[in-house]
PAZAPA-4460 file (N, C-alpha, C; in steps of 0.05 Angstrom, whole numbers, plus 32768, in hexadecimal, padded with zeros to 4 digits):
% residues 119
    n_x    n_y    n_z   ca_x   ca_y   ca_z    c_x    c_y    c_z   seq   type   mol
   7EE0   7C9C   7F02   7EF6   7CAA   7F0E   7EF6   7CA6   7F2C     1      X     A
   7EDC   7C9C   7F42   7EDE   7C94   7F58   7EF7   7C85   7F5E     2      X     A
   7EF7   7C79   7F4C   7F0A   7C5B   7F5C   7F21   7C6D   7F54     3      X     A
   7F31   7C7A   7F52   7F52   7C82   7F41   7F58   7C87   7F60     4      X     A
   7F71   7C7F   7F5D   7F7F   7C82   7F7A   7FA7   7C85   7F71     5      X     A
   7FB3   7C9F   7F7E   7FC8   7CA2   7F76   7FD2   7C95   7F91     6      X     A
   7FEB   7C8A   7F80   7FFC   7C7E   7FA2   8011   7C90   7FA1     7      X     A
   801C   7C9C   7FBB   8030   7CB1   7FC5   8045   7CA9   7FD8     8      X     A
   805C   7CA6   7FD0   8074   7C9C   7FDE   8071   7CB1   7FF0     9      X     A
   807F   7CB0   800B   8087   7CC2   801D   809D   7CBA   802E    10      X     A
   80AF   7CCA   803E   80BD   7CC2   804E   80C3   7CE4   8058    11      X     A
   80B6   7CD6   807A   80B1   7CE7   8088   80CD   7CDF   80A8    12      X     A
   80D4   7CF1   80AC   80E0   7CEE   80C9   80CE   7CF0   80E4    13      X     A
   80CF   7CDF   80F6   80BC   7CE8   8111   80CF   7CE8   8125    14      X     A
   80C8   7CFB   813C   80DD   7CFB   814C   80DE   7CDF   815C    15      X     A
   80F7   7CE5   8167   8101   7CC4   8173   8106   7CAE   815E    16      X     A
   80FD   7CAE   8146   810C   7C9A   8131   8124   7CAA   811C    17      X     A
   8133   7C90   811F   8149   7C9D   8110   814F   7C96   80F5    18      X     A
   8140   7C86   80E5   8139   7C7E   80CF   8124   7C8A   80C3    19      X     A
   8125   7C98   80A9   8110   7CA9   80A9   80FA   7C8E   8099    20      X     A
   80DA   7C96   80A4   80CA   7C83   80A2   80BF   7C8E   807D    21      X     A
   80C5   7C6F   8070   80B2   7C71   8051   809F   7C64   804F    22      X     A
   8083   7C63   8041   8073   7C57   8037   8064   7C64   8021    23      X     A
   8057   7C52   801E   803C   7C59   800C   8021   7C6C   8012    24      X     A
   8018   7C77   8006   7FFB   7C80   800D   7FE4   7C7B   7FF8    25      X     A
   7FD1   7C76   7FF7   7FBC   7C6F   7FE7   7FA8   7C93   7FE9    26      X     A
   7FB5   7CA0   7FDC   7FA0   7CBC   7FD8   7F9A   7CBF   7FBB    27      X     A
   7F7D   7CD0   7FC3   7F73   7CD3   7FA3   7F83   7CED   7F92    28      X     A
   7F7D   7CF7   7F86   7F89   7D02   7F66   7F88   7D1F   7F78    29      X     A
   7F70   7D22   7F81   7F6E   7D3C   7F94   7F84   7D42   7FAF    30      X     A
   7F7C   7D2C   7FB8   7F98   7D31   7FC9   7FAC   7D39   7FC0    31      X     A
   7FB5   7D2A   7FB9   7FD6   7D27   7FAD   7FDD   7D3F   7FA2    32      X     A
   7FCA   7D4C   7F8F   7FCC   7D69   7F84   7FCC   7D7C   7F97    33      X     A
   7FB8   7D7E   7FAE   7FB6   7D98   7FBB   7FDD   7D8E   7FCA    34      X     A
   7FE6   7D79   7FD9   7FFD   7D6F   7FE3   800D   7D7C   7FD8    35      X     A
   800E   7D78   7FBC   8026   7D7C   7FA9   802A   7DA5   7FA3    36      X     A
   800F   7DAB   7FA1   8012   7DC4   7FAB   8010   7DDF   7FBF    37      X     A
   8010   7DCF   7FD8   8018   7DE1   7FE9   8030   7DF5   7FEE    38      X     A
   8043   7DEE   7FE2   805D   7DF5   7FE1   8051   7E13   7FC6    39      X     A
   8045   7E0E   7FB9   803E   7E23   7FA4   8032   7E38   7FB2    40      X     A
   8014   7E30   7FB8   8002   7E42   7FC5   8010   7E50   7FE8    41      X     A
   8028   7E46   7FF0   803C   7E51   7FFD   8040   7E64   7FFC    42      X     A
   8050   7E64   7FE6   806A   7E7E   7FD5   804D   7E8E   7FC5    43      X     A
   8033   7E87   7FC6   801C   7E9F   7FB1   8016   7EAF   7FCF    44      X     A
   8018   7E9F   7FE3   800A   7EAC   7FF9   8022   7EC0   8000    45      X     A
   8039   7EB8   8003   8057   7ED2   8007   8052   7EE3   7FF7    46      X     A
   8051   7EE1   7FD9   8053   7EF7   7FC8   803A   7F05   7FC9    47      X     A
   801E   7F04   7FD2   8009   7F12   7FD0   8006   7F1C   7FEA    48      X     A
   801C   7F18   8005   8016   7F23   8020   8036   7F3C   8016    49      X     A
   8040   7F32   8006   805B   7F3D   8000   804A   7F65   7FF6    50      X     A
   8038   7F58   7FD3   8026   7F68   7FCD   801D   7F7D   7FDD    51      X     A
   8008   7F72   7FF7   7FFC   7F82   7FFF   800E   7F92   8011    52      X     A
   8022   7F84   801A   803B   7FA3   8028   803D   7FB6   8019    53      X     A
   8049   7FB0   8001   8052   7FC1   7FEE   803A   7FD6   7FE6    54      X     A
   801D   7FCB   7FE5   8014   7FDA   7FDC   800C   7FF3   7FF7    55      X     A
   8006   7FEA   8011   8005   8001   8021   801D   800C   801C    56      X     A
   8031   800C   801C   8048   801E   801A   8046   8028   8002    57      X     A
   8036   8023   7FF6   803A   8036   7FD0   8021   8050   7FE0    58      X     A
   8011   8040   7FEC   7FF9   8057   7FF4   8002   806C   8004    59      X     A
   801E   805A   801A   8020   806F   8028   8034   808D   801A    60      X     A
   8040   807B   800B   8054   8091   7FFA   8047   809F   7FE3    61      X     A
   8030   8095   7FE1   801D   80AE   7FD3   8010   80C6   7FD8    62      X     A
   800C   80BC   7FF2   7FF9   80D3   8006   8012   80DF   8008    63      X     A
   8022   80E4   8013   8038   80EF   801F   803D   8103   8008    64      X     A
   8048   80F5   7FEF   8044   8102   7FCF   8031   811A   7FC5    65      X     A
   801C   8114   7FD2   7FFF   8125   7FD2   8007   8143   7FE1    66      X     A
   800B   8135   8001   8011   8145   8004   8028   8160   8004    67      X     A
   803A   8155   7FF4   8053   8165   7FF9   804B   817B   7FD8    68      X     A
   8040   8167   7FC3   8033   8179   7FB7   8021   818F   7FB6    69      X     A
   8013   8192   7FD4   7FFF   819E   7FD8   8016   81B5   7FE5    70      X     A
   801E   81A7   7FF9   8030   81C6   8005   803D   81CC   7FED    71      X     A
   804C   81C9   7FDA   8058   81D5   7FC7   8044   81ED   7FB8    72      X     A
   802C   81E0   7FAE   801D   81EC   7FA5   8013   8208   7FB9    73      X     A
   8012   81FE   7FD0   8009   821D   7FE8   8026   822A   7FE8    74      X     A
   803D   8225   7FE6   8053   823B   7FE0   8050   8246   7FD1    75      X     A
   8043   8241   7FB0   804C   8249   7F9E   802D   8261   7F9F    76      X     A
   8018   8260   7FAD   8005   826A   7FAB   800B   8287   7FC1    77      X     A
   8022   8279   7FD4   802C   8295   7FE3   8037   82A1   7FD9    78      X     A
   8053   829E   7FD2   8062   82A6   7FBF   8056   82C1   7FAA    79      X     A
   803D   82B3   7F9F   8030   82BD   7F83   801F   82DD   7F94    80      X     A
   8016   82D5   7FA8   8007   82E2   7FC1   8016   82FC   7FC2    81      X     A
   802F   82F3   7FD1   8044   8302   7FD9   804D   831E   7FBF    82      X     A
   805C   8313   7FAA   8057   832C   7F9A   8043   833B   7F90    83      X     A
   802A   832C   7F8F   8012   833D   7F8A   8014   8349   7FA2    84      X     A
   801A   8349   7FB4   8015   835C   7FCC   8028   8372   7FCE    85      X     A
   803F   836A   7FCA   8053   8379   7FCE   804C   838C   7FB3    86      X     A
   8040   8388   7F96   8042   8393   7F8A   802D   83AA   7F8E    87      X     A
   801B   83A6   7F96   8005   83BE   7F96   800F   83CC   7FB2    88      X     A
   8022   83CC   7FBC   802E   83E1   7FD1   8029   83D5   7FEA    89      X     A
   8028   83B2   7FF4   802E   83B1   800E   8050   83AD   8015    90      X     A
   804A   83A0   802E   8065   839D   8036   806A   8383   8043    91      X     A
   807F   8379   8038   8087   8359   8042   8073   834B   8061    92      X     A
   8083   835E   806F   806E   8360   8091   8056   8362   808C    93      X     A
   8049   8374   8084   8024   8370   8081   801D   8357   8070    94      X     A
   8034   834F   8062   8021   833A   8051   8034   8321   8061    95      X     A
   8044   831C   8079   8042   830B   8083   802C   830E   8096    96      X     A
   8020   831F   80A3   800E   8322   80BC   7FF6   8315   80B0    97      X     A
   7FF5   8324   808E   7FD2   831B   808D   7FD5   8304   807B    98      X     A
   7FEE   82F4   807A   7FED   82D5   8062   7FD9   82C2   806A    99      X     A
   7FE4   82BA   808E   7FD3   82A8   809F   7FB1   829F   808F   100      X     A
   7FA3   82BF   809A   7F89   82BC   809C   7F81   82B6   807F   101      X     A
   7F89   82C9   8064   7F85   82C4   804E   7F89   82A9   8049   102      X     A
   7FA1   8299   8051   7FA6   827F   8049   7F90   8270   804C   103      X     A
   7F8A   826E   8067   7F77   825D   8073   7F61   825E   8068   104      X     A
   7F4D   8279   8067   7F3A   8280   8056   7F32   8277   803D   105      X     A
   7F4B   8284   8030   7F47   8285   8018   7F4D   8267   8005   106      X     A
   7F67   8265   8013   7F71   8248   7FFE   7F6F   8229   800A   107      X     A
   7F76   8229   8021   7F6A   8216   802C   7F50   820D   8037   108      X     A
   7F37   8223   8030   7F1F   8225   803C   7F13   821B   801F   109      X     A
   7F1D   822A   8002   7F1A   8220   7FEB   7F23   8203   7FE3   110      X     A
   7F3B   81FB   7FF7   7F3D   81DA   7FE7   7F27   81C5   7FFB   111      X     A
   7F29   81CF   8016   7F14   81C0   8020   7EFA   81BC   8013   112      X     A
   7EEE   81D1   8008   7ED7   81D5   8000   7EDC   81C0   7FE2   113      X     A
   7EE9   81C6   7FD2   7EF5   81A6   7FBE   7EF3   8193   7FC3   114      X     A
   7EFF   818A   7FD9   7F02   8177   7FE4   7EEB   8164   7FE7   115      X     A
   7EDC   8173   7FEF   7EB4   8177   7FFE   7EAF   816C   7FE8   116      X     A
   7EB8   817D   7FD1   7E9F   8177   7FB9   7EA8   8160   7FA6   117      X     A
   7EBF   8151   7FAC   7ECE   813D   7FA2   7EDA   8146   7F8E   118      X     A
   7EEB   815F   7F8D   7EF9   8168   7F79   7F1C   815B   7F7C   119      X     A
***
């Protein structure tokens, strides 16, 4: 297989000629192949730089997802808050004054601590 030699027409333009220049080339089997597909590994290299956009933007619209579920989830935990409070005899105002600190404490001090433990 040393000796195999593919011959490759070409016709190339150079500047200042106005005839575009043809010949021959004497390249091996390897050449000619990687030659013939650059034009491929091109359009793999677009679509896999294409890929990795798409996929930060899937990450970023996940996180974002995460989070909008999480505030949803802390409304619904106020909310739930709120009439247990109101039901054992407070009043809208005291249980906005003391939501803050409970929140923080309680539910967000609890998901951190999740968080911590890889929950």
């Amino acid at each position: 297989m040393y000796g195999t030699v593919a011959r490759v027409v070409y016709s190339r333009t150079f500047p200042g000629l106005i005839k575009p220049q043809t010949g021959r080339l004497n390249k091996s089997p390897h050449i000619v192949h990687a030659i013939a597909n650059r034009p491929r590994r091109a359009k793999i290299a677009t679509i896999l730089e294409e890929l990795a956009i798409r996929g930060m933007e899937n990450a970023t619209r996940l996180e974002k997802a995460k989070e909008k579920r999480l505030r949803a989830e802390e409304k619904v935990i106020r909310d739930k808050a709120q009439i247990a409070f109101i039901a054992a005899g407070g009043t809208r105002g005291d249980f906005a004054r003391e939501w803050p600190s409970v929140f923080l404490e309680e539910v967000r001090g609890a998901r951190t601590l999740a968080d911590a433990r890889g929950h």
